[in-house]
C-alpha positions, 0 to 999 in steps of 0.5 A, spaced: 516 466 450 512 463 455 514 460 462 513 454 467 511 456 474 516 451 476 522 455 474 520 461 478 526 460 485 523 466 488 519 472 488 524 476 484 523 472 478 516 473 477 515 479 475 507 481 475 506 487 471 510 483 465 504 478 466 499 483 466 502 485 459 502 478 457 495 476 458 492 483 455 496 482 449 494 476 448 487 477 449 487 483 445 490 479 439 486 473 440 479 475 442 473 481 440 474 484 447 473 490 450 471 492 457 469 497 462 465 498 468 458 500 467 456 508 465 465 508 465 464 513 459 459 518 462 463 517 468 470 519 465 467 525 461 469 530 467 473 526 471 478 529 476 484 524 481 479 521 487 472 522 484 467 518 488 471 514 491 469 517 498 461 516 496 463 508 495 458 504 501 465 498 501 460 495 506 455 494 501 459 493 496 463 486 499 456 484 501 454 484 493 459 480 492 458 472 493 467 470 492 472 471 497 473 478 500 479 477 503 486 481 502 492 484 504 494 491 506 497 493 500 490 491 495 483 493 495 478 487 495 475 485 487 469 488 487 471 494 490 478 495 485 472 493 480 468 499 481 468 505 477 470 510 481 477 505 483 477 504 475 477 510 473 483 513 477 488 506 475 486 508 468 487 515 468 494 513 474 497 507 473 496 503 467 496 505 459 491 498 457 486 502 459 479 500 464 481 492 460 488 492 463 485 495 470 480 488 470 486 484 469 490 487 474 486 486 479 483 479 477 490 477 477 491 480 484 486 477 487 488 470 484 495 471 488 491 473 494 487 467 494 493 463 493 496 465 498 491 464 503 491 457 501 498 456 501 498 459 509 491 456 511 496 450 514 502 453 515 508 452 521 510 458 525 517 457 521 513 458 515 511 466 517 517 466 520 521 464 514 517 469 509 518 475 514 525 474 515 525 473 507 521 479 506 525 484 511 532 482 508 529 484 501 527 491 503 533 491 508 536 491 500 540 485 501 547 483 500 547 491 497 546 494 504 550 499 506 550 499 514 555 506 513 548 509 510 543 515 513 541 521 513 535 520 509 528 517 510 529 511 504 537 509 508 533 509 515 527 505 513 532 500 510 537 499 517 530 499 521 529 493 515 535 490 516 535 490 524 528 486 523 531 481 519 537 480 525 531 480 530 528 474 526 534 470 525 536 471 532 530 469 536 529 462 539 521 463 540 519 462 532 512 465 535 514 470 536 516 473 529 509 476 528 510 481 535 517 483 532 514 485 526 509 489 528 514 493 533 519 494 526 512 496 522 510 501 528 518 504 528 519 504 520 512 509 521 515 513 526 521 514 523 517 516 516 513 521 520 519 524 523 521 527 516 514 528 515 514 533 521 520 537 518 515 539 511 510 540 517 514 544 520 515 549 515 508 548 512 506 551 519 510 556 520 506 562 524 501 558 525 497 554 530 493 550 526 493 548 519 488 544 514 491 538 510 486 536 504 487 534 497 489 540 493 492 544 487 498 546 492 503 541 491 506 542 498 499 541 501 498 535 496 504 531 498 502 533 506 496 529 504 498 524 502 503 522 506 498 522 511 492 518 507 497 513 506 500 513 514 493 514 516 489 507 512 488 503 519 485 504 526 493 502 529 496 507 525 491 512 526 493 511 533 501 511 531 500 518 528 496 521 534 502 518 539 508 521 535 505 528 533 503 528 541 510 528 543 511 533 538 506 538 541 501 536 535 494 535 535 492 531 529 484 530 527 481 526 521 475 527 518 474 523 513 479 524 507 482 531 511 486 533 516 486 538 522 492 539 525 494 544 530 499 546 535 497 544 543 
């Protein structure tokens, strides 16, 4: 049954991959669709995790595309979400619709992107203060936080969550909001790679230098990972380099891997 936007209270009463399925179902019961990037089935036929992904020119890309190409750290811009090689990896990760599900999904994220640019285009210092302070105490677990938790990297992250959330509903310049959350980010990373340099440790064991690449070993895998994800911007390059430093860790990047090595 179908729902007024009007009745959603908040975030957590919208739920988007129930969206996703609505629209999918009803397209797939309404319409003669289908739909996949072009050469998508060639280009499956021998596919394997990443493929072509490292060869996409985003640059050329985005300058292709005549909408908006604006978007936040947690998604990639349409026309590149749109491509095969992006296609391909969410068709055969993440979704079970298929390359159709894939071009919803990412249609409908881009329309939620857009709209929150326009709902903040002339917004007040309170409004951002108030959504960091919403999203910091959601992640904190909220009213289900156990203060008396710790020992492992989820606990840690959510107290460090729970001491932004007191920071912003404690400081009296609302301008601020934006600086205390940017030094949580910066501490919520270290913590994470705190505990990445305790496998890392075990990794390197008797050497002095180790190669971390996308592999079929699945602990040099999740190494991989983890440093992709810590890794997808210039600040948090600079972070990782900072901490392992002070740990006696050099660490260089070259394109998708990572040298790292006992200094």
């Amino acid at each position: 049954m179908s729902y007024n936007l009007k009745d959603l209270k908040g975030p957590n009463d919208f739920s988007f991959d129930n969206e996703v399925r609505a629209i999918l179902k009803y397209l797939k019961e309404t319409w003669d669709i289908s739909a996949a990037p072009k050469g998508y089935a060639e280009f499956m036929k021998n596919y394997k995790d990443y493929q072509g992904m490292e060869e996409l020119d985003e640059e050329a890309i985005l300058k292709s595309f005549e909408g908006a190409c604006d978007t936040t750290s947690l998604s990639l811009p349409l026309p590149v979400r749109l491509t095969k090689e992006h296609t391909g990896y969410e068709d055969r990760n993440q979704v079970n619709g298929g390359p159709l599900e894939v071009l919803i999904s990412s249609l409908l994220t881009h329309g939620a992107i857009i709209g929150q640019h326009l709902v903040q285009s002339d917004t007040t210092e309170l409004y951002k203060r108030l959504i960091a302070i919403e999203h910091s105490f959601v992640m904190s677990d909220g009213d289900e936080y156990d203060k008396d938790a710790t020992g492992n990297e989820e606990t840690d992250l959510m107290h460090a969550y729970r001491k932004e959330f007191h920071s912003l509903i404690s400081t009296k310049d609302m301008r601020k909001a934006g600086e205390i959350t940017k030094d949580f980010d910066n501490k919520r990373q270290e913590i994470s790679l705190n505990y990445f340099l305790d496998s890392l440790k075990g990794y390197m064991w008797g050497e002095s230098q180790v190669t971390i690449y996308f592999s079929s070993d699945e602990k040099r895998k999740n190494l991989w990972k983890f440093l992709k994800t810590m890794t997808g911007s210039e600040r948090k390059f600079k972070i990782v380099v900072d901490v392992l430093k002070q740990k006696g860790i050099s660490i260089e990047k070259d394109h998708e891997v990572f040298i790292l090595k006992i200094i």
